[in-house]
C-alpha positions as CSV (number, residue, x, y, z in Angstrom):
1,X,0.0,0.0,0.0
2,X,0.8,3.2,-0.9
3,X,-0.4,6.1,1.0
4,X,0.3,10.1,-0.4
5,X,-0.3,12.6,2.0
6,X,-2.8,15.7,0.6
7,X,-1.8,18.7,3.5
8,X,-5.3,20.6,4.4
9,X,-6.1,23.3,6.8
10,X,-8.6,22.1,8.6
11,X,-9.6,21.8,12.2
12,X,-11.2,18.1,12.3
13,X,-9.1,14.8,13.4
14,X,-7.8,11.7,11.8
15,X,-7.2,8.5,13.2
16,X,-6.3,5.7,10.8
17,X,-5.6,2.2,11.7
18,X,-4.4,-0.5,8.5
19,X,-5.5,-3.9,8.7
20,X,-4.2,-5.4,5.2
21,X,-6.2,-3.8,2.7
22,X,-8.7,-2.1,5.1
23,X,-8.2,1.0,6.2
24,X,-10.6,2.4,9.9
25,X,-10.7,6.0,9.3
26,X,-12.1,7.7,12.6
27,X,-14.0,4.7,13.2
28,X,-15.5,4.0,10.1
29,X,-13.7,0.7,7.9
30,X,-13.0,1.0,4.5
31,X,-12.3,-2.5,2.6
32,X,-10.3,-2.2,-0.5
33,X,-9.4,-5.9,-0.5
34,X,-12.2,-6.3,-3.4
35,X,-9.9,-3.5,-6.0
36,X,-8.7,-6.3,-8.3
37,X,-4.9,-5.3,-10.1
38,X,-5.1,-3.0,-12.6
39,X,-8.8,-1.4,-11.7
40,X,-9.6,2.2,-10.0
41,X,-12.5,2.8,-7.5
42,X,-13.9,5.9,-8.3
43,X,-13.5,8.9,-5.7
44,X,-17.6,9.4,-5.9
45,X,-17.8,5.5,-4.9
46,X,-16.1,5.9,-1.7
47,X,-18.0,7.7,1.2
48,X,-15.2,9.6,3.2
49,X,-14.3,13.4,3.4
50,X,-10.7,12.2,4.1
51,X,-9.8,10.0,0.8
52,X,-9.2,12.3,-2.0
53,X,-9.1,10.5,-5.7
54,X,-9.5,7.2,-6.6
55,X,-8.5,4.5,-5.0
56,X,-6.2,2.2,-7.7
57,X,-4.7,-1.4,-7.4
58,X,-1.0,-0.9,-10.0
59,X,1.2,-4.0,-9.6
60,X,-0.6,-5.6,-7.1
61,X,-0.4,-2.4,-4.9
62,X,-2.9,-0.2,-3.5
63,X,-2.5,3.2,-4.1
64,X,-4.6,6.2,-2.3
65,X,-4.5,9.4,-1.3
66,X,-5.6,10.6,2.4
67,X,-6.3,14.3,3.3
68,X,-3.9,15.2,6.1
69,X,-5.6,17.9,8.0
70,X,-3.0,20.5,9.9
71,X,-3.8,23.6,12.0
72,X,-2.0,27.2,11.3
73,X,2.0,27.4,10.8
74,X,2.3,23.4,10.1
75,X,5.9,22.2,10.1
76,X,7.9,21.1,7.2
77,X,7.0,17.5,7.8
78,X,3.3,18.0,7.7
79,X,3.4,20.6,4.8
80,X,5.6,18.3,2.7
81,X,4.8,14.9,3.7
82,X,6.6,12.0,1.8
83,X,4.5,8.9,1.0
84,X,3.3,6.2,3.2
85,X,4.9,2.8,1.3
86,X,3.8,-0.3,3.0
87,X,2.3,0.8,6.4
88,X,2.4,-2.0,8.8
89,X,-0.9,-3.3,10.4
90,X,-2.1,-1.1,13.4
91,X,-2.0,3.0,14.2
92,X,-1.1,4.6,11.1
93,X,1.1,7.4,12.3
94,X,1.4,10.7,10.4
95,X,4.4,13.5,10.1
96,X,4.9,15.6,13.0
């Protein structure tokens, strides 16, 4: 899995926890183990205010992109985050 990190201003909290393919976003599972290789889940077909773009299987790999809400004067961490490539099970943790 490949997570990129989208930088917002925003005020709200996210809590992610990986469980193979499955992603709990503040509480709420979200089961990409059904994308086959090669196919893209459309950004209107997934319900969550913190997955931005399609969701896409390329080489066996799942690749999305998760909104990473910051407050005022982020640091250079959360304002330029790097990918996360192959996250392991359990508390996703984000740039400080």
């Amino acid at each position: 899995m490949i997570i990129t990190l989208s930088p917002q201003r925003r005020e709200d909290a996210l809590v992610v926890s990986v469980s193979g393919d499955a992603l709990t976003i503040n509480d709420e599972v979200f089961d990409f183990s059904v994308v086959p290789d090669g196919a893209e889940l459309p950004a209107d077909a997934i319900a969550c205010g913190f997955i931005t773009g399609s969701v896409e299987r390329i080489a066996g790999v799942l690749h999305l992109t998760l909104v990473l809400p910051h407050g005022a004067d982020p640091s250079p961490h959360i304002a330029f985050p790097t990918p996360i490539i192959n996250p392991p099970d359990g508390l996703l943790e984000f740039p400080q």
